[in-house]
C-alpha positions as semicolon CSV with decimal commas, in nm:
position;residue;x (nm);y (nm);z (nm)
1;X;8,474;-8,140;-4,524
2;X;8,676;-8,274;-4,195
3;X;8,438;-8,466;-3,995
4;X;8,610;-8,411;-3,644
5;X;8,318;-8,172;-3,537
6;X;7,934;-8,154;-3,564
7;X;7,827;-7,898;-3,826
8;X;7,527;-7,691;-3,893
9;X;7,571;-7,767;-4,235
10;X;7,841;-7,868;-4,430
11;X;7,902;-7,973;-4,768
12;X;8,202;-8,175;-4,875
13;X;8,463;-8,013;-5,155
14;X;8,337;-8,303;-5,401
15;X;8,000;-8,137;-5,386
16;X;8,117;-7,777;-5,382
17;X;8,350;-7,822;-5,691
18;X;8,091;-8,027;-5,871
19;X;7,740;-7,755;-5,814
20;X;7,991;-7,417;-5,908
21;X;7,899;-7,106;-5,796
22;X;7,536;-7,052;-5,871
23;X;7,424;-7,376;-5,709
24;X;7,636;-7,327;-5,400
25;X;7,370;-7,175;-5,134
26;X;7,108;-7,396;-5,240
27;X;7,280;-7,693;-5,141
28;X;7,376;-7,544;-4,868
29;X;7,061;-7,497;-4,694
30;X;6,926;-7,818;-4,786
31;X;7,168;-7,957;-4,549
32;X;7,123;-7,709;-4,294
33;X;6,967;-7,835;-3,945
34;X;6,912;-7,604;-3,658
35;X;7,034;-7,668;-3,340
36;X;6,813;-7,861;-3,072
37;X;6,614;-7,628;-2,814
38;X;6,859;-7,610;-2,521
39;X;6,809;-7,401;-2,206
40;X;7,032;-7,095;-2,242
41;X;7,298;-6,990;-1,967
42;X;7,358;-6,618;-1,842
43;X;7,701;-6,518;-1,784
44;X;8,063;-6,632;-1,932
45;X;8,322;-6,445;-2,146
46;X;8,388;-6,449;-2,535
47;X;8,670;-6,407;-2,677
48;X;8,761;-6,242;-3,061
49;X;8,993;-6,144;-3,266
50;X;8,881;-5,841;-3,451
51;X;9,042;-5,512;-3,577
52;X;9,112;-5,191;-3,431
53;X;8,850;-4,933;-3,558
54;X;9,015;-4,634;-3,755
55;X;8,776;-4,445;-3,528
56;X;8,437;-4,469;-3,388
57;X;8,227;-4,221;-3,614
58;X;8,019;-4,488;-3,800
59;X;7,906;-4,190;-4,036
60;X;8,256;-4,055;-4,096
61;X;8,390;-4,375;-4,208
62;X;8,296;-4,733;-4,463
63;X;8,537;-4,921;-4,272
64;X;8,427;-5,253;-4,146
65;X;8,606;-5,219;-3,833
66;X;8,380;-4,945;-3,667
67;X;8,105;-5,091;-3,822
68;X;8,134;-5,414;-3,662
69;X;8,255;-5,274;-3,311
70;X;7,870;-5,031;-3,333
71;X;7,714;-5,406;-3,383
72;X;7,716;-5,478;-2,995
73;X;7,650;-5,094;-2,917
74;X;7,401;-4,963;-3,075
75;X;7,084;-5,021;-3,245
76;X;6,899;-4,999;-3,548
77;X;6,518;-4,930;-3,616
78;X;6,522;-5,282;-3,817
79;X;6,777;-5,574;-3,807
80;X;6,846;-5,898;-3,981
81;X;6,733;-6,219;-3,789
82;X;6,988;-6,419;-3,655
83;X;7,047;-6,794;-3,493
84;X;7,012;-7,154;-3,634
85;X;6,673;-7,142;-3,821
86;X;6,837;-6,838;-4,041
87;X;7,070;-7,000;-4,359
88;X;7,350;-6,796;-4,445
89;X;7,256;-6,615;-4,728
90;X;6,916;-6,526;-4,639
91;X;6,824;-6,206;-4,475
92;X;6,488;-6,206;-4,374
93;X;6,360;-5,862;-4,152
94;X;6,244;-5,806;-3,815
95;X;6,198;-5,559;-3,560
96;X;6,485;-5,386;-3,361
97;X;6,369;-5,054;-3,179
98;X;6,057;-5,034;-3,399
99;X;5,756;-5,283;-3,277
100;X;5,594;-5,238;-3,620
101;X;5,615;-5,056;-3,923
102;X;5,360;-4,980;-4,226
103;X;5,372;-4,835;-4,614
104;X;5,069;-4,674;-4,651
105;X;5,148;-4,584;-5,015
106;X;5,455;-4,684;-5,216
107;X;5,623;-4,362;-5,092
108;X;5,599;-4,353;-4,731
109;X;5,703;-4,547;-4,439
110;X;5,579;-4,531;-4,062
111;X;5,734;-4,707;-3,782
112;X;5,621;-4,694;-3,417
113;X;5,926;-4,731;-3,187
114;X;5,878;-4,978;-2,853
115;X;5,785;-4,820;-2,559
116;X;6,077;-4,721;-2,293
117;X;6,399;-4,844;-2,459
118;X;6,622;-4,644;-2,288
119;X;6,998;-4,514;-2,353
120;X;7,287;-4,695;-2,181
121;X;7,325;-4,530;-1,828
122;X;7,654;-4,389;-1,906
123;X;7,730;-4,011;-1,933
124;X;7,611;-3,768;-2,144
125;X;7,302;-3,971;-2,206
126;X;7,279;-4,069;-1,853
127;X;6,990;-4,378;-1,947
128;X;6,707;-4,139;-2,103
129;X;6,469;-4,295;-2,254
130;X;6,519;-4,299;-2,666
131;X;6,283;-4,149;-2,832
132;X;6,146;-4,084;-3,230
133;X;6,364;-3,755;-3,243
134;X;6,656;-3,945;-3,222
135;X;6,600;-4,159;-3,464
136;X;6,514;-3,822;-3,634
137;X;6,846;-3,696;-3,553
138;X;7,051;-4,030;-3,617
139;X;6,914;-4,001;-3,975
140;X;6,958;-3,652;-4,073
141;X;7,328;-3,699;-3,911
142;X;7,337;-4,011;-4,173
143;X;7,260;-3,872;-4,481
144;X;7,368;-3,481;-4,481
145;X;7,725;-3,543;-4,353
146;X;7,972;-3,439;-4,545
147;X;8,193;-3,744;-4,670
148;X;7,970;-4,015;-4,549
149;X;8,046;-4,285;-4,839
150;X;7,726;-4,481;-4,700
151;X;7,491;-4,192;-4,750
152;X;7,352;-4,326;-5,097
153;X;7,201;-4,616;-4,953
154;X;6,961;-4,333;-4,820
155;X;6,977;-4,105;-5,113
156;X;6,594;-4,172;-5,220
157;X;6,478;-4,017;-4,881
158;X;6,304;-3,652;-4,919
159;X;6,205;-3,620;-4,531
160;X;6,163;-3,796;-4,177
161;X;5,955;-3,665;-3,916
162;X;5,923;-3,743;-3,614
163;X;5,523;-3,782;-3,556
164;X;5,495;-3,816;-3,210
165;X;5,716;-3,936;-2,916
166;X;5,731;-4,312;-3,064
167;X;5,635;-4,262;-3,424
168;X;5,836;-4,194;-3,690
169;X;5,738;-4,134;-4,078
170;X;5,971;-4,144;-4,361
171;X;5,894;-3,927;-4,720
172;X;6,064;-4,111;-5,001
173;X;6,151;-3,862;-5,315
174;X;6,032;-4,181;-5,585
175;X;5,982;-4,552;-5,511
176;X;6,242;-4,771;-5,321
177;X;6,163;-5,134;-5,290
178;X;6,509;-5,151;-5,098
179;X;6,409;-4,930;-4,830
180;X;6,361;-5,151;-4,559
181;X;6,665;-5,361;-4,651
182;X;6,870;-5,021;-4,626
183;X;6,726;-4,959;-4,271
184;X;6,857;-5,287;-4,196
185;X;7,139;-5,296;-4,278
186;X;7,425;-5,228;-3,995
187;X;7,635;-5,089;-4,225
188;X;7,369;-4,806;-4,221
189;X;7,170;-4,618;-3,963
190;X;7,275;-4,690;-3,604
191;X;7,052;-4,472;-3,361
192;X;7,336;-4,241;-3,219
193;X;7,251;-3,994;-2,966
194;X;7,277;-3,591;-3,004
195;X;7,441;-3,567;-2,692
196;X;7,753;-3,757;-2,750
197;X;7,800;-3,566;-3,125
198;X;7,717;-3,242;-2,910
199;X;7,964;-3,351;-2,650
200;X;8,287;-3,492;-2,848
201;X;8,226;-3,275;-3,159
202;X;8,168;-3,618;-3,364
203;X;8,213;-3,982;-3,261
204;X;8,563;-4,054;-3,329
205;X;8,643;-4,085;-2,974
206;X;8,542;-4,448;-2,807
207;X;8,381;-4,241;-2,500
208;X;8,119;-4,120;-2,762
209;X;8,024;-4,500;-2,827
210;X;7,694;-4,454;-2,595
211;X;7,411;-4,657;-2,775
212;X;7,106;-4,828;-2,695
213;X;7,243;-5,186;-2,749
214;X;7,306;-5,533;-2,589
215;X;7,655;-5,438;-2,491
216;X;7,868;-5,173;-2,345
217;X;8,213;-5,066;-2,473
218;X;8,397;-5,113;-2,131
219;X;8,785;-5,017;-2,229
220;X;8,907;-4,921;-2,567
221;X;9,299;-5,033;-2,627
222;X;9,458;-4,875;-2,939
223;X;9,625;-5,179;-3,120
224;X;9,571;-5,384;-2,870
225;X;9,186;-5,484;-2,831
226;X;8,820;-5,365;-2,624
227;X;8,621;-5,485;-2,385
228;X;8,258;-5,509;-2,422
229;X;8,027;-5,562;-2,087
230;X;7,645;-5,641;-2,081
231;X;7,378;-5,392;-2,096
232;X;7,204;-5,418;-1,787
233;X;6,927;-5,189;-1,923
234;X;6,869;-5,358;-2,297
235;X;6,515;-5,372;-2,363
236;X;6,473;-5,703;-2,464
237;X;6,451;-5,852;-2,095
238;X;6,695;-6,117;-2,031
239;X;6,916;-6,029;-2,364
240;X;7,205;-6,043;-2,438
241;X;7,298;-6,380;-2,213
242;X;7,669;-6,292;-2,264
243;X;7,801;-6,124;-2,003
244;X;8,165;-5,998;-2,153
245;X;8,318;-6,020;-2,495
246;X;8,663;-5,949;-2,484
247;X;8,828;-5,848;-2,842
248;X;9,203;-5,889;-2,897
249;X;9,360;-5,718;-3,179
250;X;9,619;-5,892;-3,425
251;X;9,732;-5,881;-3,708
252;X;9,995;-6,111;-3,765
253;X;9,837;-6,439;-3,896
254;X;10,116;-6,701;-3,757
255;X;10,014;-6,511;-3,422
256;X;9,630;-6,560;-3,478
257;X;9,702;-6,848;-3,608
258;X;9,864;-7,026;-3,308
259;X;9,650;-6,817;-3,038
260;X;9,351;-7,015;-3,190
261;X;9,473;-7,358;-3,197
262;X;9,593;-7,239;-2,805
263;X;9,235;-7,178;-2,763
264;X;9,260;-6,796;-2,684
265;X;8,935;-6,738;-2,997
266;X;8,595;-6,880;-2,940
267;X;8,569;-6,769;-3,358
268;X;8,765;-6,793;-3,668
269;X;8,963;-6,483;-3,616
270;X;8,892;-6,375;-4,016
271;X;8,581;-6,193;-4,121
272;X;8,260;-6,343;-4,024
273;X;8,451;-6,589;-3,788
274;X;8,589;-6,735;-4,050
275;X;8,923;-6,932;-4,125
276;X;9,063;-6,873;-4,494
277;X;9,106;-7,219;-4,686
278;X;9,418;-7,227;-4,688
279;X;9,487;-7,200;-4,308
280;X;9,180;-7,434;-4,263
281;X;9,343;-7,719;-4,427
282;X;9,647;-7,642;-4,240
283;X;9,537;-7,670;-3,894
284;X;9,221;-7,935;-3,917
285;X;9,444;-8,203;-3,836
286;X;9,563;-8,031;-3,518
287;X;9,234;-7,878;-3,410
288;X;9,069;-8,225;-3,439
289;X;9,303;-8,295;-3,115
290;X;9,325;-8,002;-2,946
291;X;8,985;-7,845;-2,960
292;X;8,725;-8,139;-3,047
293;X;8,430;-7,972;-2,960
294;X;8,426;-7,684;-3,274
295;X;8,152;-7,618;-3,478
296;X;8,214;-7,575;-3,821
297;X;8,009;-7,411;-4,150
298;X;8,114;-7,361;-4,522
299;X;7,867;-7,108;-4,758
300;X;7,988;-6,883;-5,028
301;X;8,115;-6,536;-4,902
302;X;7,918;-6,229;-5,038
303;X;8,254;-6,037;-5,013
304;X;8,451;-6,042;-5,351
305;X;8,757;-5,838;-5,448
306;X;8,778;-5,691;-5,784
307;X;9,024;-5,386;-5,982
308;X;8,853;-5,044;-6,020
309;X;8,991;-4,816;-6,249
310;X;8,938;-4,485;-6,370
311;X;8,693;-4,515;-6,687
312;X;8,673;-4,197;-6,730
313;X;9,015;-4,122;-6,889
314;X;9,242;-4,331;-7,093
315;X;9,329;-4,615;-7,131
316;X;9,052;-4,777;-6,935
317;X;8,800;-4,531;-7,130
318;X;8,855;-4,813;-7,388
319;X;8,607;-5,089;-7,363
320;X;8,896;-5,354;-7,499
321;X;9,162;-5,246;-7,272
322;X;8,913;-5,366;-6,996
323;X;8,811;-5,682;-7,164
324;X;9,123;-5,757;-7,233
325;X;9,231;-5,703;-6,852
326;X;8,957;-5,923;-6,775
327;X;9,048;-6,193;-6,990
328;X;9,403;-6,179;-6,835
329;X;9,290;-6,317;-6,507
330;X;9,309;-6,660;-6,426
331;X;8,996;-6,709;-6,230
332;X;9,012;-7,091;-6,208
333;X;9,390;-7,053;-6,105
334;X;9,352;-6,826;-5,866
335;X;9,045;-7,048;-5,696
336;X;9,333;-7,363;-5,686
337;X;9,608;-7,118;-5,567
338;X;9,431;-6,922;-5,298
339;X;9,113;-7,138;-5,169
340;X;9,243;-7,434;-5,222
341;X;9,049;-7,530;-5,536
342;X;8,694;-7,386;-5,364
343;X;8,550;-7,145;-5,475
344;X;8,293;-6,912;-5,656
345;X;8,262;-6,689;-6,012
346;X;8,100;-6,375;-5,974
347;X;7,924;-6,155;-6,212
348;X;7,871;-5,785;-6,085
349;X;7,610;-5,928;-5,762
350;X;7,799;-6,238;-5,628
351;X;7,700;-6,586;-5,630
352;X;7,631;-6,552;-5,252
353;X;7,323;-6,385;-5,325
354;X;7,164;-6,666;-5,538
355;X;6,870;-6,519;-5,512
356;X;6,998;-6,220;-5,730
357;X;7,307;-6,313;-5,896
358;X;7,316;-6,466;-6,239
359;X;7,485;-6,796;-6,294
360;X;7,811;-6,752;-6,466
361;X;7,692;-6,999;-6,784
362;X;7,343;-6,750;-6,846
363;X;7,531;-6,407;-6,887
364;X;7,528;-6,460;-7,273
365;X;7,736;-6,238;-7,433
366;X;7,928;-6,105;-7,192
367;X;8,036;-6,410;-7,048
368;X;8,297;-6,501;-7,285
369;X;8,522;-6,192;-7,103
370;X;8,562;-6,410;-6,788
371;X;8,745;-6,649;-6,962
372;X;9,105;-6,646;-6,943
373;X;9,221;-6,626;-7,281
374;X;9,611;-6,442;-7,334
375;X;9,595;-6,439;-7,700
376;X;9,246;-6,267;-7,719
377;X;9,373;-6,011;-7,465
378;X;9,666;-5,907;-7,617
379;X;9,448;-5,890;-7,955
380;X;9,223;-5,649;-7,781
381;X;9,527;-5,435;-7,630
382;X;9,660;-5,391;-8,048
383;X;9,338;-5,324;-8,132
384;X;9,311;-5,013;-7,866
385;X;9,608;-4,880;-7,928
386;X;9,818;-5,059;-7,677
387;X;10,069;-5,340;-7,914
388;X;10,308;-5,277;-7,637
389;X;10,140;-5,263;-7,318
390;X;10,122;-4,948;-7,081
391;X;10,267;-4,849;-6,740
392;X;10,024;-4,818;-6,458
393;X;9,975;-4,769;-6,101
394;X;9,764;-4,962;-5,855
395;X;9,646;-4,852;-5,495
396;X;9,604;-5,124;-5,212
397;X;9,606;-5,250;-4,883
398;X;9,679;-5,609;-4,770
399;X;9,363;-5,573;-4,500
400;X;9,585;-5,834;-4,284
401;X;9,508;-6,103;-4,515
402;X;9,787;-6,292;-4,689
403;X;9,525;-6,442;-4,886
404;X;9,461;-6,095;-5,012
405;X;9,787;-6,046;-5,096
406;X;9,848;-6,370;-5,292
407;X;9,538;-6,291;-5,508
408;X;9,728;-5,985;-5,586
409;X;10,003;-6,133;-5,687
410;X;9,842;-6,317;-5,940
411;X;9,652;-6,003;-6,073
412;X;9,963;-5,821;-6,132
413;X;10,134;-6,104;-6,299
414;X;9,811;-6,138;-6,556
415;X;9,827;-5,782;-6,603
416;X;10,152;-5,836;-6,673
417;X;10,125;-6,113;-6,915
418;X;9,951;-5,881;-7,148
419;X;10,183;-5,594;-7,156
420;X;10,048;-5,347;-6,875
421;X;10,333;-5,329;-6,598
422;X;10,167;-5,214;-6,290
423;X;10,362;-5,060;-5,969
424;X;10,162;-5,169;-5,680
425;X;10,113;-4,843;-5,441
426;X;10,045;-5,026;-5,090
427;X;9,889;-4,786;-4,839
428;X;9,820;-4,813;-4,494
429;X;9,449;-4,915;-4,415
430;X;9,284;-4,619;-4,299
431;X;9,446;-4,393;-4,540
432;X;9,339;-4,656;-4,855
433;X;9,000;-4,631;-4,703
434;X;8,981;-4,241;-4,652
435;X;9,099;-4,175;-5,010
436;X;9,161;-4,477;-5,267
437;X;8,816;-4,661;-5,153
438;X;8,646;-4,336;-5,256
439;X;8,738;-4,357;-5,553
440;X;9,049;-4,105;-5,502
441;X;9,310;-4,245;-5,685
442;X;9,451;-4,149;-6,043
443;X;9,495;-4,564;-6,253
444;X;9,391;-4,806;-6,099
445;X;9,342;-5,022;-5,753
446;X;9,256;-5,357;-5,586
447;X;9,085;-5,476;-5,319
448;X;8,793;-5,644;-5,143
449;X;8,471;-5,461;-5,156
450;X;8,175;-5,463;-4,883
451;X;7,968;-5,822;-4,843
452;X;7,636;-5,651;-4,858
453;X;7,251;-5,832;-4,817
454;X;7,094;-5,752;-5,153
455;X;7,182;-5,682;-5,504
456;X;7,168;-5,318;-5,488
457;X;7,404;-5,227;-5,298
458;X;7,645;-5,409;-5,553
459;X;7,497;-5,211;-5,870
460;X;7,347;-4,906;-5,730
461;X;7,633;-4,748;-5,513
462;X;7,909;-4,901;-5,750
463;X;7,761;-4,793;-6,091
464;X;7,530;-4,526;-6,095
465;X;7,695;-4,183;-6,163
466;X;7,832;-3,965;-5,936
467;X;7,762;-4,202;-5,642
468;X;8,065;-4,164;-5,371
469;X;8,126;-4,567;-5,426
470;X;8,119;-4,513;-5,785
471;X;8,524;-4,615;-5,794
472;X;8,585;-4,680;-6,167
473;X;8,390;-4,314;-6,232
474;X;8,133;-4,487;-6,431
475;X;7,902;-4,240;-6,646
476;X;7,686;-4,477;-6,845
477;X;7,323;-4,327;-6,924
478;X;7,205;-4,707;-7,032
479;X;7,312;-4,873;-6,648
480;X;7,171;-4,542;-6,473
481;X;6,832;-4,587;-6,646
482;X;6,851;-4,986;-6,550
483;X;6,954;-4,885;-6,215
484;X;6,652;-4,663;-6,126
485;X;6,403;-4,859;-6,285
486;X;6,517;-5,199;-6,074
487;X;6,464;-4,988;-5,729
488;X;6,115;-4,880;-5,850
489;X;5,981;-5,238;-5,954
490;X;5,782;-5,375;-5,650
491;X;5,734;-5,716;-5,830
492;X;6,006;-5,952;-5,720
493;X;5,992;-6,158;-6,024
494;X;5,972;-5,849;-6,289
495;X;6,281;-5,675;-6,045
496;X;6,494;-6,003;-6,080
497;X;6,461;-5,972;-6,454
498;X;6,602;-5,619;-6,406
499;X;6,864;-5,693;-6,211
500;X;6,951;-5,985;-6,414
501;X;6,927;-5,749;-6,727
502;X;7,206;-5,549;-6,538
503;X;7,400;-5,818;-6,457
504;X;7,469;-5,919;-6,857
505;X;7,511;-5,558;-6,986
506;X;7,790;-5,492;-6,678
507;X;7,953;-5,852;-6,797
508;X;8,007;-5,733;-7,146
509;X;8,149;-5,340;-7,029
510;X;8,404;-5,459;-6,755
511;X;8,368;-5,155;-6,547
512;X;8,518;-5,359;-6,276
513;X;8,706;-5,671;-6,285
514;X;8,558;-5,913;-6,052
515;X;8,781;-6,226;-5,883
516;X;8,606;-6,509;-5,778
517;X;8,485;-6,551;-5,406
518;X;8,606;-6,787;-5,168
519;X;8,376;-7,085;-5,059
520;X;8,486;-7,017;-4,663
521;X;8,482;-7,198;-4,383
522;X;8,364;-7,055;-4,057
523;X;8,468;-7,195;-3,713
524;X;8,330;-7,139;-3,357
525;X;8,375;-7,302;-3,065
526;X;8,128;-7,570;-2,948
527;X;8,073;-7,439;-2,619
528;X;7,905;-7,110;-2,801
529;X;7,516;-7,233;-2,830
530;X;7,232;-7,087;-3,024
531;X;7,447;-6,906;-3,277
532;X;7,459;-6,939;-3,648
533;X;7,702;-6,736;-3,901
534;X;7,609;-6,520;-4,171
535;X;7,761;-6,301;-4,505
536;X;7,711;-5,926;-4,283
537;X;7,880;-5,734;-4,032
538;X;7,633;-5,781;-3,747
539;X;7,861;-6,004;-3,512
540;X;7,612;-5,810;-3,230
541;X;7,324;-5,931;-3,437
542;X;7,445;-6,293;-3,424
543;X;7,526;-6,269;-3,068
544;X;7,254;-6,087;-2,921
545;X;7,080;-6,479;-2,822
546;X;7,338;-6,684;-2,819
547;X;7,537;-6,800;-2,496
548;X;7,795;-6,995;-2,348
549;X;7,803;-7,381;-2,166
550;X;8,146;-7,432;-2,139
């Protein structure tokens, strides 16, 4: 690790490359040290690079892009804690608009909302006070819209009724030990108001982005970036300490690249504020000189890429023509040729979530099929049928990452290596997400897939059957049955075993091939105070208490 900067943690490559995957976290936050108490500042501007939305709708669309933008906008009943004392890695729960919540019985769920939180003073909503029907509303909207990918993560709800004015009880159809975790989550239920849907039709448009959050969207510039002001009226008094965030959009990573050795990005201008490896090493030398002061921070990333196929149809019906695809990849060479010789394995949970992910040596069985072995996969492709190899297609989109697109290189070519000569379709990004992330696609694709809090996320959404994120059109009665019965366990230790239990039976049927995760690097500058990174989308989150002494 380059020692030009104070770090919150950091942990050197020797000891990265010598604890692997499963022990990466743990180390980690051993050597994590929050920040000293410092009196925070009010005022100052931020500046990010981030993306440009596809659109605003958060329950029209998975992407990332509007997910992260609804971070500073809106809020959530429940949110992740944030700031120095919180390791990445760890999500522990706390109170956003609800003051307190109770589980009277494994099967309901009661919040009480705080008292006068009121909408941003911008029309339609005009500052009315929020109250339980719109959390009401904001759920019903979530869960019953037609084409919202992100509507499982709700799927065990019956009903939600709206008590009184500031109470709110939820009606679960079985037990759902995730429940709270899904309410947290910001990829799920932002409070949105009925009046800007009733207004605009839906939320595509940015004047419909009226929430109850720490910021404001100010100006919306297609391809070019948005403007977020503070929230005079946020009901956490004295929050958010940041007075403007402004958000540049590019995509060109020379560009991004140079702008934040300039100075121009108070963050790593990659997911998470993050700078990939490979860039990192790069640049170091330069940033050491130029921009002393930065703060620096390597965990695992929860986000890993994998293929997804259709296994409902041949030839990826055939359990060894996805083994053998599987043992094609060159996990270890793509770790040295795209992070730089850091990085992480990943069963079907990734090693970011060591709390839930099984090591890559205790999968038993099925862990001989992450091995890269050319003469056992081409054995396996004779033995289906397949001496010669097949044609096939593959959908993707290079997300503005050219470490993206070298991985993907290096898939195709050990595809290749073992007879299956796949055309790469490349889409543009909001059409990849609208149909091929879906799991609307006819062979095969590739691509990174969401960096979610818990485990089951990962298996539930991706495996169970008929599930909208169910890409590789999985219909396996043994994983359902596993599924179901990890989301009813309340024991922690009993539902690890589950999940764990998961984990080995999805290692030996390669529904999806999973690439290893990069051990990343995030960057801020030095003058940003009270702020720690984490694996989620919640830039807002992470924000919300932090502020500026430059």
């Amino acid at each position: 690790m380059d020692d030009h900067a104070p770090s919150r943690f950091a942990l050197s490559r020797r000891e990265l490359l010598a604890l692997g995957g499963a022990g990466l976290a743990t180390a980690a936050q051993a050597r994590f040290s929050p920040a000293l108490a410092q009196s925070p500042k009010r005022g100052g501007t931020l500046s990010l690079r981030l993306w440009d939305p596809p659109h605003f709708d958060p329950h029209q669309t998975i992407s990332y892009k509007t997910h992260i933008a609804y971070s500073f906008t809106h809020s959530r009943l429940l949110k992740h804690k944030a700031g120095p004392a919180v390791p990445p890695g760890t999500f522990p729960i706390e109170g956003d608009l609800a003051e307190s919540w109770s589980q009277p019985n494994e099967t309901t769920y009661v919040f009480k909302l705080r008292k006068g939180v009121r909408w941003q003073n911008r029309p339609p909503v005009n500052g009315r006070e929020l109250t339980a029907e719109d959390v009401v509303y904001s759920v019903e909207r979530f869960r019953t819209l037609k084409g919202n990918a992100n509507a499982y993560m709700l799927s065990s709800l019956d009903k939600v009724e709206a008590i009184d004015k500031h109470t709110i009880k939820f009606f679960l159809k079985e037990p759902y030990v995730w429940f709270l975790d899904m309410i947290a989550n910001s990829h799920a239920v932002p409070i949105i108001a009925k009046e800007c849907v009733e207004k605009f039709g839906d939320l595509k448009k940015p004047e419909s982005m009226v929430g109850s959050g720490p910021w404001m969207l100010d100006s919306y510039r297609p391809n070019v970036g948005y403007t977020f002001v503070r929230n005079p009226g946020y009901f956490l008094s004295g929050l958010p300490y940041i007075e403007r965030i402004e958000v540049a959009v590019d995509e060109d990573n020379a560009s991004r690249m140079a702008a934040f050795i300039a100075g121009k990005y108070d963050m790593g201008w990659e997911y998470q504020g993050v700078i990939n490896r490979v860039d990192w090493v790069q640049i170091k030398d330069t940033l050491k000189q130029k921009r002393p002061r930065l703060q620096t921070a390597e965990y695992p990333n929860s986000v890993m890429s994998h293929i997804y196929m259709r296994t409902d149809k041949p030839p990826f019906s055939d359990i060894r023509v996805r083994r053998a695809m599987s043992l094609a990849i060159n996990r270890p060479g793509i770790i040295d040729a795209v992070y730089e010789g850091v990085g992480a394995l990943n069963p079907s949970v990734p090693a970011a979530l060591k709390e839930w992910s099984v090591p890559m040596d205790q999968l038993g069985e099925g862990g001989r099929w992450y091995k890269y072995d050319l003469a056992q996969a081409k054995k396996l492709m004779a033995e289906a049928g397949y001496p010669n190899g097949f044609s096939a297609t593959m959908e993707f989109t290079t997300y503005g990452s050219q470490v993206l697109i070298d991985m993907t290189q290096l898939v195709l070519k050990g595809l290749k290596d073992i007879g299956i000569d796949t055309r790469l379709n490349t889409k543009e990004y909001g059409a990849y997400i609208a149909t091929t992330f879906y799991g609307k696609f006819d062979s095969m694709a590739f691509g990174p897939q969401t960096g979610f809090q818990e485990p089951d996320n990962f298996l539930y959404g991706q495996y169970y059957p008929g599930e909208l994120k169910n890409q590789s059109h999985i219909n396996d009665p043994i994983v359902a049955d596993m599924l179901v019965r990890q989301r009813r366990t309340q024991d922690v230790a009993k539902r690890r075993e589950v999940i764990h239990e998961i984990q080995r039976y999805l290692a030996k049927q390669q529904y999806y091939v999973q690439m290893p995760s990069a051990i990343q690097v995030a960057v801020w500058e030095g003058a940003l105070k009270n702020y720690a990174t984490n694996v989620s989308y919640d830039y807002g989150g992470r924000l919300l208490a932090a502020w500026l002494d430059r």
